[in-house]
LUMFI-993537 format. One record per residue (C-alpha): x, y, z; residue in three letters. Coordinates in steps of 0.5 Angstrom, whole numbers, padded with zeros to 4 digits, always signed. Example, Ala and Ser with C-alpha at 12.3 -4.5 7.8 and 13.67 -1.06 7.14 Angstrom:
2
+0025-0009+0016ALA/+0027-0002+0014SER/
! end
This chain:
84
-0068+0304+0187UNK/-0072+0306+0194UNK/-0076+0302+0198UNK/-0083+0303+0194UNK/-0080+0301+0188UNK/-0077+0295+0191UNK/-0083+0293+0195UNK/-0088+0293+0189UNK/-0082+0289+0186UNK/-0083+0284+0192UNK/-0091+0284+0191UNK/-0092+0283+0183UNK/-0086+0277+0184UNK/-0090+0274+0190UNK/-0096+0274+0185UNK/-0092+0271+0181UNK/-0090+0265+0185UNK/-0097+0265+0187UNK/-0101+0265+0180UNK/-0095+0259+0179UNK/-0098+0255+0184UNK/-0103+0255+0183UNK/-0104+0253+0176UNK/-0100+0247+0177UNK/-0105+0245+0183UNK/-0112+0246+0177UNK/-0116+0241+0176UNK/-0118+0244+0169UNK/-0113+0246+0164UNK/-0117+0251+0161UNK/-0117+0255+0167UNK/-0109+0253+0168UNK/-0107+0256+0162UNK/-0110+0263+0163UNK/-0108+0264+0171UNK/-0101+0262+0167UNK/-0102+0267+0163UNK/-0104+0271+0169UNK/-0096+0270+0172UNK/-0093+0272+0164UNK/-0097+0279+0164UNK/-0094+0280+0172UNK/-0086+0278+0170UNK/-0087+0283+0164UNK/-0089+0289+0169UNK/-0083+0287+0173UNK/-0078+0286+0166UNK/-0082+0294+0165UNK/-0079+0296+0171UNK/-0072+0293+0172UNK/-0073+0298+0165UNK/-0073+0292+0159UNK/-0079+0294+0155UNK/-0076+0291+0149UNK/-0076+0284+0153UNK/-0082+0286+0157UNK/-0087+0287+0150UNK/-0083+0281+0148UNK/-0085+0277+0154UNK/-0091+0279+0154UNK/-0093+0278+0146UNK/-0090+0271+0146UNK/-0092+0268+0153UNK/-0098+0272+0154UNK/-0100+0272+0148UNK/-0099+0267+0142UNK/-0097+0261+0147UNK/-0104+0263+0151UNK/-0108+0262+0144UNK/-0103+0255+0143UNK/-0104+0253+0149UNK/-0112+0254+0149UNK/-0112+0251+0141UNK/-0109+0245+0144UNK/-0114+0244+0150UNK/-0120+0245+0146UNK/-0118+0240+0141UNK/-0117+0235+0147UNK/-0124+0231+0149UNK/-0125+0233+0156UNK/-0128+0229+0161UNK/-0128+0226+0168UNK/-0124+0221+0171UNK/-0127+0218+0177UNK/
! end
């Protein structure tokens, strides 16, 4: 791997870090669940370029996708309301 390459790696794992943080640090779960799906799309670039595209559409497919609908369905059928 030459400098470029590691550099984006570098980027895309500290958005990672980042869009982790902060979903655990939201308020509305909602908004959570997607900037988490956020993370699991950017750890299935970094799956694609470590070359696993199977682990990367597999990644990407289920915690991207199926999980996020679960996590939403679930939220929804939830009441949601302030706690002061």
């Amino acid at each position: 791997m030459n400098g470029t390459t590691i550099l984006i790696h570098n980027v895309i794992l500290l958005f990672i870090l980042a869009a982790s943080i902060i979903a655990i640090h939201m308020k509305d779960l909602l908004y959570a669940v997607f900037v988490l799906a956020g993370a699991t799309v950017g750890l299935s670039i970094i799956f694609y370029m470590l070359k696993a595209p199977d682990v990367a559409i597999t990644n990407a497919a289920v915690y991207g996708g199926i999980a996020t609908v679960l996590y939403v369905i679930a939220i929804s059928k939830t009441e949601r309301r302030e706690v002061t």
